[in-house]
C-alpha positions as a Python dict, from the first residue, in 0.01 Angstrom:
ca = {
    (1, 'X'): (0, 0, 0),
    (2, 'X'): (307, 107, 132),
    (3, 'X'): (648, -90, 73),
    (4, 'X'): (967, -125, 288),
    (5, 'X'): (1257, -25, 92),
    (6, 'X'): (1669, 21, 156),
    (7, 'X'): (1785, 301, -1),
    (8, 'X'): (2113, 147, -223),
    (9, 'X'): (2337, 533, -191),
    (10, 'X'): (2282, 848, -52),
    (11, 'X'): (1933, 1000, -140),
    (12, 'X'): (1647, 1189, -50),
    (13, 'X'): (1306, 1046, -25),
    (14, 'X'): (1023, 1283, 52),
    (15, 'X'): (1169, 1521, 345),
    (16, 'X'): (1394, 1252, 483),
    (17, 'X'): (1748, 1217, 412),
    (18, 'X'): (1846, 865, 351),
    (19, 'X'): (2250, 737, 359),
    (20, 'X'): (2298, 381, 228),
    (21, 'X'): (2132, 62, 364),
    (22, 'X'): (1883, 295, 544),
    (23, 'X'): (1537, 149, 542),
    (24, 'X'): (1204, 361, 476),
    (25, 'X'): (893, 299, 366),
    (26, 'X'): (784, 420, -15),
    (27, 'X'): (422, 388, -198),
    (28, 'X'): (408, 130, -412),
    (29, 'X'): (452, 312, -754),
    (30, 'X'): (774, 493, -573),
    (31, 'X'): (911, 196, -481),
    (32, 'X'): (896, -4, -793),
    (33, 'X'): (1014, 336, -943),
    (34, 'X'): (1304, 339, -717),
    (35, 'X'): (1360, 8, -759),
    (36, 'X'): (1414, 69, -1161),
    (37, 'X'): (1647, 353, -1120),
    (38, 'X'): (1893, 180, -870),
    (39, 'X'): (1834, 403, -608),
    (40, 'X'): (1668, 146, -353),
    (41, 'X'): (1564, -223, -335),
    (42, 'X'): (1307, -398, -179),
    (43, 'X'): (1396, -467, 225),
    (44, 'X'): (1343, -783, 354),
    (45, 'X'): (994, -938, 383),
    (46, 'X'): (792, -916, 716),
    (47, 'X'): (776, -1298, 868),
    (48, 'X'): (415, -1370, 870),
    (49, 'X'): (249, -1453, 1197),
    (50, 'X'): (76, -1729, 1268),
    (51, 'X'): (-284, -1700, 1241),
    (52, 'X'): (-365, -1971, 1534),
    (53, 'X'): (-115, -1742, 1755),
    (54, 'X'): (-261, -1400, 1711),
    (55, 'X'): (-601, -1506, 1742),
    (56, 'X'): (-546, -1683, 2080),
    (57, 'X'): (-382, -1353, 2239),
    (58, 'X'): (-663, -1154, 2078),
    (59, 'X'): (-924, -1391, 2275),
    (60, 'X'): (-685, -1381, 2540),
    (61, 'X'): (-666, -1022, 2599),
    (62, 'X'): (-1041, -1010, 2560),
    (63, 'X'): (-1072, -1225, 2839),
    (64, 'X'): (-838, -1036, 3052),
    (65, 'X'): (-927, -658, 2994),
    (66, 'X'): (-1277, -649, 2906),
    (67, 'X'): (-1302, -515, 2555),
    (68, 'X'): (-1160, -613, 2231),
    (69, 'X'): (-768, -510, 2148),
    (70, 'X'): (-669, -266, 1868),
    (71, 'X'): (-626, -478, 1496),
    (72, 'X'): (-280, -336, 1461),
    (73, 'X'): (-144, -425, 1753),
    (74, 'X'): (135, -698, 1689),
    (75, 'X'): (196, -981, 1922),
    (76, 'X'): (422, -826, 2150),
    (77, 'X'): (194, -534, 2235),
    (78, 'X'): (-100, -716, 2310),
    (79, 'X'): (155, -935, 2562),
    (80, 'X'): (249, -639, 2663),
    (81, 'X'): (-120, -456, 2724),
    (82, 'X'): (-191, -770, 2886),
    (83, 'X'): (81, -756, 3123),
    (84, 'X'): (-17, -408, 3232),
    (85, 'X'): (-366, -500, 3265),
    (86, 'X'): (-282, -766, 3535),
    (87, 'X'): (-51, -531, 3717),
}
């Protein structure tokens, strides 16, 4: 499972090149690793979405286009999709 991370200084992380307050994303043995060392902390939590929400637009988008919508798509991609569909 992959964490989101903000590099604290200057670093390199894999092949990227990080300068402070940069966020990537780091395994989760990296990250906690990181996280000892001082190099990075953990970024800022991802706000849940409602469940009631995203399985309306799923339904919804079923409805609309035929065939069931990708499980990764966020909120504003199925909106999105669906908004292309009807055009």
């Amino acid at each position: 499972m992959k964490k989101k991370m903000i590099a604290n200084r200057p670093m390199t992380y894999g092949t990227r090149r990080l300068k402070a307050d940069d966020e990537f994303t780091a395994s989760r043995r990296d990250a906690a690793l990181l996280v000892r060392i001082g190099r990075a902390r953990y970024g800022a939590a991802a706000e849940a979405k409602p469940v009631e929400d995203m399985t309306e637009l799923r339904r919804l988008y079923q409805e609309k286009v035929g065939k069931r919508p990708f499980p990764g798509w966020d909120a504003a991609e199925l909106r999105e999709r669906m908004a292309e569909a009807k055009g």
